[in-house]
N, C-alpha and C positions, 0 to 999 in steps of 0.2 A: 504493500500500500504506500512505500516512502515514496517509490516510482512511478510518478503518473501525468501520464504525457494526453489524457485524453481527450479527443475533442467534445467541447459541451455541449450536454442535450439540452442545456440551459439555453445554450444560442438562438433555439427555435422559439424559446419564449422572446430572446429580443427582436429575432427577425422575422420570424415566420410562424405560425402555427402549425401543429403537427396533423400530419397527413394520413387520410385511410385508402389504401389503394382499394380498390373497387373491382368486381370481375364480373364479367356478366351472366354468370352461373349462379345466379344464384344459391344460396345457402350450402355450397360448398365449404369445405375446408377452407379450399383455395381463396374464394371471396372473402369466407369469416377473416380470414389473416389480414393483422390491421400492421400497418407498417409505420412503424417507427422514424421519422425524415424530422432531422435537424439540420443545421447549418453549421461548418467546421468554420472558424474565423479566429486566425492568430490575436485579435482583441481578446476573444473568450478565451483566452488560455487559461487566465487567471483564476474562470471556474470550474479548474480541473476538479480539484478537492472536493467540492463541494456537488461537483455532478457524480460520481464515483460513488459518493457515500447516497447522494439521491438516490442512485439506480441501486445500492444494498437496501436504499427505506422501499423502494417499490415493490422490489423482491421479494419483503416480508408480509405482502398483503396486508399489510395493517387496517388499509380502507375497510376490509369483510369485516373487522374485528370492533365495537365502538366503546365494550369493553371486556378487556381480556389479557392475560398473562399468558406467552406460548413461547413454543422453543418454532426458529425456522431455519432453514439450510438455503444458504446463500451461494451461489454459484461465481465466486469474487472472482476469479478468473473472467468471467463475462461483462464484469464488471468495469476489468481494467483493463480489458483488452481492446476497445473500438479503436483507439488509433496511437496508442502505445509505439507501434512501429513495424517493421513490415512482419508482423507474426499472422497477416489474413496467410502467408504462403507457403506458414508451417500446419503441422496438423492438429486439429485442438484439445487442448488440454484443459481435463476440468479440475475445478479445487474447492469443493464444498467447504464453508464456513459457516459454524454456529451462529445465530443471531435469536437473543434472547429479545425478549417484545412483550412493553407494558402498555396497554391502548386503555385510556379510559375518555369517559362524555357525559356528564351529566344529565343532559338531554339531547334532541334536536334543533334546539336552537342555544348551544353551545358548545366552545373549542372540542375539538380533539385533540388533546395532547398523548402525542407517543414517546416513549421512552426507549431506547435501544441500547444494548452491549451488545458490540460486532468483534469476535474473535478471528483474525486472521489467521487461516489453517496451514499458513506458509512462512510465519515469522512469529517466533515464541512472543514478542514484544510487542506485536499486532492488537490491543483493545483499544480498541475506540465507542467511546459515550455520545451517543446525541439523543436532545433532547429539542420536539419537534414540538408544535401549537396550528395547527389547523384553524382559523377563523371564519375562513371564509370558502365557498367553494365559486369557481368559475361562474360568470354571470355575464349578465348585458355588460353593464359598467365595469365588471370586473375580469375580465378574460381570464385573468390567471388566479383569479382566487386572492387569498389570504393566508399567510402565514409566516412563520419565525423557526429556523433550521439553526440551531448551534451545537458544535460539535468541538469533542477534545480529544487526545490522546491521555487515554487513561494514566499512563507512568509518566509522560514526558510534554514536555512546550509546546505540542501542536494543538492548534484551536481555532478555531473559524465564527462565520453568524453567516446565515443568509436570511433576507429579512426581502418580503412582496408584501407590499401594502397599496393604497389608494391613499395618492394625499394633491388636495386642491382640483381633483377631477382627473390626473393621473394617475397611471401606474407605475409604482417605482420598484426597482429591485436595487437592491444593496447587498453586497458580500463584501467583507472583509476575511484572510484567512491566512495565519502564521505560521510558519514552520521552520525545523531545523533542518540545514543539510550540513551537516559538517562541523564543524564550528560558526558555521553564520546562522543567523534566524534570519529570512526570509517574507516576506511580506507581498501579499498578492491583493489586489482589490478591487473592487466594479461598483458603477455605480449608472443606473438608465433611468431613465422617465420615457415612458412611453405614452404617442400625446389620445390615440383614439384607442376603441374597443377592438377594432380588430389586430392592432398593436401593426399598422402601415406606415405608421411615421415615431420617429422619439428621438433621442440623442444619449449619449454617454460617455461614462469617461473609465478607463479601467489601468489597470496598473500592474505590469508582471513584470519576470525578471529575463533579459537577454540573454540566454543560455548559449549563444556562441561566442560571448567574452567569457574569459579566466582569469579573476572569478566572474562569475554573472554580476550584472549590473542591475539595476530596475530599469527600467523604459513604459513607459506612460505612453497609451491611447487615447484620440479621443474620436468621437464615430457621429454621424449624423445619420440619417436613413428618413426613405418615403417608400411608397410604392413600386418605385422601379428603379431608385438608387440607391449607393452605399458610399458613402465617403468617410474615407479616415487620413487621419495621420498618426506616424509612428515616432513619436521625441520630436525634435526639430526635425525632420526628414519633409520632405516634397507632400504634398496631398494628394490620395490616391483616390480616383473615382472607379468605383465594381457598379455593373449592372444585375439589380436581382430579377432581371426574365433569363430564363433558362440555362440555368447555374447548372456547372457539371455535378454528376452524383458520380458520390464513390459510395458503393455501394459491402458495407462491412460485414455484412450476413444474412444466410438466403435461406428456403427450406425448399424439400423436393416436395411437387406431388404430383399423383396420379396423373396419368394426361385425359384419362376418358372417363374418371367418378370424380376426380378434384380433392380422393381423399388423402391428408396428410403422410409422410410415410416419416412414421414415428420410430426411430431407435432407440432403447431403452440402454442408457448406460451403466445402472444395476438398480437395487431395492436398499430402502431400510432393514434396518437389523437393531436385537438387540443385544446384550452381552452383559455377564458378572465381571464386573471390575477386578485387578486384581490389586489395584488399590486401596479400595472403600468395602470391596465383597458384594456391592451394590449394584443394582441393575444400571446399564450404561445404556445412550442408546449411540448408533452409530451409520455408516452409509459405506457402502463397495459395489465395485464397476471397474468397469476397463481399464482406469486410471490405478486402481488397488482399494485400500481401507481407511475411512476416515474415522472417525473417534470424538467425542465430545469431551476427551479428557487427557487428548495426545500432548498436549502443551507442559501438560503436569508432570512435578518429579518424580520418577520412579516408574513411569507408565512402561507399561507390557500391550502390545498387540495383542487384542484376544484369538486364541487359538481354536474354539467355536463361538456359533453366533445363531439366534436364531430368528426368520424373520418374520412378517407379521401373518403366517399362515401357521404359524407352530412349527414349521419348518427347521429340522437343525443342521447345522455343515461344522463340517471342519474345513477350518483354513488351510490352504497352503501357499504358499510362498515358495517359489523359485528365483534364483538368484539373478538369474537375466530371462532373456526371452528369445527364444529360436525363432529365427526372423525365415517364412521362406519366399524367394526372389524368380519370379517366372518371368520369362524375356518376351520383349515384345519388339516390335519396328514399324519407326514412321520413318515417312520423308523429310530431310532437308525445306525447310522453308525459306525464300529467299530474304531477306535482312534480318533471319536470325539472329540473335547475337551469344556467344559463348563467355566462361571462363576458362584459361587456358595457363595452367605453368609452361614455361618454355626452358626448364633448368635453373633458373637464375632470378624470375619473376613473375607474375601473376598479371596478364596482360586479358586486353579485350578483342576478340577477334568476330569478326561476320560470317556470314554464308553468301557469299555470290552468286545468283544461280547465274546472270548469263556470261560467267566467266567460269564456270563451274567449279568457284576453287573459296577457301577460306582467304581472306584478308587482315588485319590488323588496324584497331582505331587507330583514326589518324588525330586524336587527344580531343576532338569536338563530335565522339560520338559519332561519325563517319567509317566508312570501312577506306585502307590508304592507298586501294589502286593495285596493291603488289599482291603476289601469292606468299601467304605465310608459311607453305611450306608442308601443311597437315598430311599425314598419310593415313593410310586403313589403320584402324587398329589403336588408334591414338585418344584418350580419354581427355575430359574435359567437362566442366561444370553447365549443366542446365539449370538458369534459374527459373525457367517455365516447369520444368519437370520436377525440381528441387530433388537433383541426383548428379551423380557421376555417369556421363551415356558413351556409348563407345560409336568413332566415325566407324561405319560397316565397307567404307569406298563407294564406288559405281559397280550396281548392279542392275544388268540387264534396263541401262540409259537412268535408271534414278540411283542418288545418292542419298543413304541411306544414313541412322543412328539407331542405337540397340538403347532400349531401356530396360527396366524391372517397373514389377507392381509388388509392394512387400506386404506382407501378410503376416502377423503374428502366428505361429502353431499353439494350438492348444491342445488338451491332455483327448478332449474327444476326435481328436484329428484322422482323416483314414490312416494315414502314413502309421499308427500303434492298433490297429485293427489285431494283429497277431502280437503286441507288445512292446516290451525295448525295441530300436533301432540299434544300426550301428550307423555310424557318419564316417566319411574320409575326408579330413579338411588339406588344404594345401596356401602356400603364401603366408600369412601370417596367423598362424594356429597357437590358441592362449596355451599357457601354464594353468596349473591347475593351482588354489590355493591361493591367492596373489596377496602380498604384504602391501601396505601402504605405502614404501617407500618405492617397491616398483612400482606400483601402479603410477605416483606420481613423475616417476620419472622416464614413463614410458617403458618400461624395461618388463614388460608380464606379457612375451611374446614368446614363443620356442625357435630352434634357430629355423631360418626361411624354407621353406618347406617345394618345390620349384614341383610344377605338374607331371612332369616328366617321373617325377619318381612312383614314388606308392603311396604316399601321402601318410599322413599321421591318423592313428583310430580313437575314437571316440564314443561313446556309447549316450544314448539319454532314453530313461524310464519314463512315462507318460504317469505314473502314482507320485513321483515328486519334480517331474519336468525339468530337471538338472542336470547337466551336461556334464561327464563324467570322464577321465582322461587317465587310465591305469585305475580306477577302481577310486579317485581321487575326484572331489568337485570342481568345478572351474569355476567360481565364485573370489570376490573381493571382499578380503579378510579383516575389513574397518567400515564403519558406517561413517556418515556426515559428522557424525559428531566428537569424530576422532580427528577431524580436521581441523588444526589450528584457525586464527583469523585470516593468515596471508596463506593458505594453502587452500585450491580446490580442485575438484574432480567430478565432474559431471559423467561419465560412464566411456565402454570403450566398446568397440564393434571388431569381431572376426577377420580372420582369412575368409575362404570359402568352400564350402561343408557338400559334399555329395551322400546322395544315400548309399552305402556300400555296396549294393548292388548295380552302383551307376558308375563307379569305378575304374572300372576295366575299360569302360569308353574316354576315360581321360590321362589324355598323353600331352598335351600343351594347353596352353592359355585361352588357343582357339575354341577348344572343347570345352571348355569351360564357359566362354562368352557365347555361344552355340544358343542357339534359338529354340532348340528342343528338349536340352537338359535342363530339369530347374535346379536350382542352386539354395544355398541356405546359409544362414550366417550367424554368429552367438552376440546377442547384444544383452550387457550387465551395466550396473549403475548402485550408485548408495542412494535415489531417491525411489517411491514407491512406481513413479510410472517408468521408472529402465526396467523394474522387474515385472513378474509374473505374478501375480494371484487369484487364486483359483478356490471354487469350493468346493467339496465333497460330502455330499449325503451321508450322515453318518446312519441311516436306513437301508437303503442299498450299495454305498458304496460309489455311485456314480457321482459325476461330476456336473454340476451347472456351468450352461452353455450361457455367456453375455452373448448381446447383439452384436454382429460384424461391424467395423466401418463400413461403408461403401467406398469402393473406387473403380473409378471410371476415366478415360481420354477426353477432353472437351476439345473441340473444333471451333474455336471462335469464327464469329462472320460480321463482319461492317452489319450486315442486315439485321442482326441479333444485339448491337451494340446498343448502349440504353442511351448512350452520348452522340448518338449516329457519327462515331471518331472510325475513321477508315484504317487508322495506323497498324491496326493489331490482327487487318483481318487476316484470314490462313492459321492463326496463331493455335498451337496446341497445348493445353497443359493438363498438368494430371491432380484430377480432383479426388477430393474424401471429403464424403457426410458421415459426421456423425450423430446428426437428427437435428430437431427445430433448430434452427438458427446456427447450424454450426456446419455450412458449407466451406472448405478449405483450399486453395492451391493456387488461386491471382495473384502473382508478384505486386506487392507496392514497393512506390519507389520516393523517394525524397525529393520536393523539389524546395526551395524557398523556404526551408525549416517547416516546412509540414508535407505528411504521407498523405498518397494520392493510390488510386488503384489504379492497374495501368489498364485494365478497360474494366466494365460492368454489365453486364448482360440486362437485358430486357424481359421484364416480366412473361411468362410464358413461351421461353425459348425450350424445347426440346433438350436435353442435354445426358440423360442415360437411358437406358435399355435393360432391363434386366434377366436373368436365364431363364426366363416364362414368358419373354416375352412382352412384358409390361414395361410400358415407356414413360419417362416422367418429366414435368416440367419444373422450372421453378422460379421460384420469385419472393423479391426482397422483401425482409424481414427490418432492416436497418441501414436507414441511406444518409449518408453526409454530404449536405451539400456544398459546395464552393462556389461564391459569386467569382464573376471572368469580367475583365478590365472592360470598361464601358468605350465604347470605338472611339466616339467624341472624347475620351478621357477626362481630367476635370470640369471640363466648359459642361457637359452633361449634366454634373453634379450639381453647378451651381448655376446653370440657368433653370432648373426644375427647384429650384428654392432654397437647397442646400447649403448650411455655413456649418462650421462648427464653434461658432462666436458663442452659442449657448452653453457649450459642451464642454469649452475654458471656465463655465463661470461655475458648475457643477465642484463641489467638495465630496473628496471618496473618503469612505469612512478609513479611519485607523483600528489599532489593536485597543484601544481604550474604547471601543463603540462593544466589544465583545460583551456579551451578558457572562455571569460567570455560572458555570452548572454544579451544581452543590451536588449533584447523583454523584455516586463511585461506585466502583466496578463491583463492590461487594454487595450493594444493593441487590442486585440481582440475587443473591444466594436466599435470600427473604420471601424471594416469590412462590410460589404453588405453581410446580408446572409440570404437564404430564413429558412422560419421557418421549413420546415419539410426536414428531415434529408435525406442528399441524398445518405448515407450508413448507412447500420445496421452490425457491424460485420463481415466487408466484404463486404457484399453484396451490390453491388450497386443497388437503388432503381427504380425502373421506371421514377418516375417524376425526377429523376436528369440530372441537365444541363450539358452533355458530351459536 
């Protein structure tokens, strides 16, 4: 939570109103899904903090509750991840967070005040207190309602207010909000009046800090807005005039559906559970899924992973845990696209090269993002970084007049896998095949490799049992023999990945490298790590014995097309990349890119583009879930701005609040220990759960 670069959903309140895409299917899934559309604007940087911790108050459904004490599970990774940085092009990761929730009302025609402990599931240090007052709900006069958001770092100096009110026939929002980085305390703050109901015209002034000086400076905004423009200025800097008719959307998360019933296609990341502490003896409750196990008491001294767990069917498992995850890698091949672009080692450095087609040959940037005219020289067989595919892909050369590259699609194995139909395997890995055992100071110093292992030989044997999914090397684990928290402050290690693993009966067919990158042998690889999502966790019916199956990700090739583009941007058409759903709102694989200190998606597709197929034959479309938009420089540039009425002469004379406007919150964290609350969470994310007491 110290890192948060997001764009605010708050923006939409200064500039826009949020939007419900519409379908014409009615009562569909597809139509029901209301979409989420803000405005990304380096002014709102300032309410990062405070949008972040918004979207953790949203997630707790407070609204269903008018009074109530409940536990809810916050998915804070989707929190912080809308424009953090180019992670739309990684795979997603979830990170469920405790959020305890005190909602009370006296009646209907007064406050709600909620009260919240938000424990961060990814930093022991992570409580944050806010304490919220509802006065008003959206109206004629009032669009955005009423209310007073202040929030603090439970142990430490960070603390914020966000305050929307109606004063003199506007609306005003105000945020102030503190923090440490380092040894500096930091100071961030906004301040708008917004002059009509629809919020089409207002002015502002906000205040963050320039994070491309060392150290960071502060630099002050100040912003004017109507109907169709956007003017600001940045410090003493030029005034910039943006036009808000049809602002690019980068569009930060999608959902699949059905192409011919419209219905959702829901992947279930795993279930609640409960468990006996083995610190209290006390029933615990907790959450596991794909990513592993979370805990409502993992923060605490002396915590133990529980070893079973049972979930709200009476259902019991036993855990298991394996120490990485046997990855397997089946080949595939596309075409060469022409302007391409690669990464590419050349021995000595990390360079940018192109795909020429009508010179049919690789290139070299010429430093302004150009390919330089010459042949760089590539031949078959030569590897090299796709950040569309987000892998290592191999040039295949010309074959039969097209030029060709080999990928993988990777796939976790798990314990129900056909491959352990008859049991243990064996593996023949080659290249760089691990040690078994591996101490902390190899692992950090790269040194938990066996020596090179070249195809040509026989390779080195391996074994892994599908009853504890561990890769086994003479009878010995291949597991890393320190957790996180063996690691000092200046030491880290995020996990390490394999040579390359054949089934032993695939063996005999590999004599070289060739064999190996072969389009018809799959491959497999040992990936391990000290955090819960490098490993493996699994359950086990302690009934039968058998193992619970999570939901697959999906992955799929997409085919971009100009036609399909939501920006109608031609640049990207041809373009391929390799996607993964892992359910509502967590479409993955678009490169973003950096331009101007803020992430853009390098294209967006359009509501109801075609984009998978599945082994039955069912084809799905999809459409945005969460779109940010970017106003684009007005053609007439400032003359625009200010022949349509525009100054920012109001917007100098506006006062942003300081750290002394902060109310101070008397709640702490132990507060919560007081409340009465059942153990299993009556929201997930939103969602309110069955057994919750309405």
């Amino acid at each position: 939570m110290k890192k948060l670069y997001l764009a605010s959903a708050i923006a939409s309140v200064l500039f826009s109103a949020q939007s419900v895409a519409a379908y014409n299917d009615a009562g569909t899934d597809y139509s029901n899904t209301v979409t989420d559309s803000y405005v990304g604007e380096q002014a709102a940087e300032p309410l990062n903090m405070a949008n972040m911790l918004l979207c953790i108050m949203k997630a707790t459904g407070a609204e269903n509750f008018g009074n109530a004490n409940y536990r809810a599970l916050v998915d804070s990774a989707q929190c912080e991840s809308r424009e953090s940085d180019s992670s739309q092009a990684s795979s997603g990761k979830i990170a469920f967070s405790e959020v305890v929730v005190s909602s009370s009302r006296a009646d209907s025609q007064s406050p709600q005040n909620v009260s919240v402990w938000f424990q961060d599931s990814e930093e022991t240090d992570g409580q944050y207190i806010v304490n919220t007052s509802v006065s008003a709900a959206p109206g004629p006069t009032s669009p955005f309602g009423a209310l007073r958001f202040t929030f603090k770092h439970a142990t430490g100096p960070d603390k914020g207010d966000l305050n929307i009110s109606v004063q003199n026939g506007q609306n005003v929002i105000s945020l102030i909000n503190t923090f440490q980085d380092g040894s500096n305390t930091m100071e961030q703050a906004a301040i708008v009046q917004i002059d009509d109901a629809q919020g089409n015209s207002g002015r502002g002034k906000t205040k963050g800090m320039d994070w491309n000086q060392n150290p960071p400076v502060p630099i002050e905004f100040k912003l004017a807005y109507n109907q169709d423009f956007y003017l600001k200025q940045a410090g003493s800097n030029p005034e910039v005039c943006l036009s808000r008719n049809n602002p690019r959307e980068n569009v930060h998360s999608y959902s699949l559906f059905n192409k011919v019933t419209g219905e959702l296609l829901d992947i279930k990341a795993g279930f609640n559970f409960d468990y006996i502490s083995s610190i209290t003896g006390q029933p615990q409750h907790g959450f596991i899924g794909e990513w592993g196990i979370w805990t409502e008491e993992q923060q605490q001294q002396g915590y133990v992973p529980p070893t079973t767990i049972t979930d709200d069917k009476g259902e019991s498992y036993t855990v298991v845990t394996a120490p990485g995850k046997l990855v397997r890698q089946t080949k595939g091949q596309r075409t060469l696209r022409d302007g391409e672009k690669f990464e590419y080692w050349n021995g000595s450095n990390q360079t940018i090269i192109h795909w020429v087609e009508s010179a049919a040959q690789f290139q070299a940037d010429d430093g302004n993002g150009n390919p330089d005219g010459s042949d760089a020289g590539i031949t078959a067989n030569t590897y090299f970084w796709s950040p569309l595919l987000r892998q290592n892909i191999n040039y295949l050369g010309n074959g039969s007049g097209q030029h060709k590259v080999a990928y993988t699609t990777n796939e976790t194995v798990r314990a129900n896998d056909a491959i352990f139909n008859s049991g243990a395997i064996n593996l023949v890995c080659y290249g760089n095949c691990p040690q078994s055992n591996i101490s902390q100071n190899d692992a950090l110093n790269w040194n938990f490799t066996q020596a090179y292992e070249d195809p040509s030989s026989t390779g080195i044997a391996y074994t892994i049992d599908p009853q504890d999914m561990t890769l086994m090397l003479a009878g010995q684990p291949v597991k890393l023999n320190f957790t996180r928290g063996d690691l000092s402050n200046d030491q880290d290690f995020w996990g390490a990945s394999s040579g390359e693993f054949v089934l032993s009966t695939d063996a005999s067919s590999v004599t070289s490298w060739d064999d190996l990158n072969g389009q018809s042998l799959v491959t497999y690889r040992w990936e391990m790590g000290v955090d819960s999502w490098s490993q493996l966790t699994m359950l086990k019916s302690t009934t039968d014995q058998s193992f619970y199956e999570f939901d697959k990700p999906v992955n799929f090739i997409y085919t971009h097309q100009t036609a399909n583009d939501r920006n109608v941007e031609s640049a990207n058409d041809s373009t391929q990349v390799r996607m993964e759903y892992h359910g509502p709102g967590n479409l993955h694989g678009i490169p973003w890119e950096q331009t101007n200190g803020q992430w853009n998606a390098q294209f967006s597709i359009a509501d109801g583009t075609e984009v998978y197929t599945d082994s039955n034959n069912n084809s799905y479309v999809l459409k945005a879930t969460g779109i940010d938009k970017r106003f684009q420089p007005a053609a007439g540039g400032v003359a625009d701005c200010t022949n349509s009425g525009l100054s920012l002469t109001g917007a100098s004379l506006l006062t942003l609040p300081n750290a002394a406007d902060i109310p101070t919150i008397s709640t702490t964290w132990e507060d919560k220990d007081a409340l009465t609350l059942d153990d299993d969470p009556w929201v997930i994310h939103g969602e309110v759960q069955p057994g919750a007491n309405q």
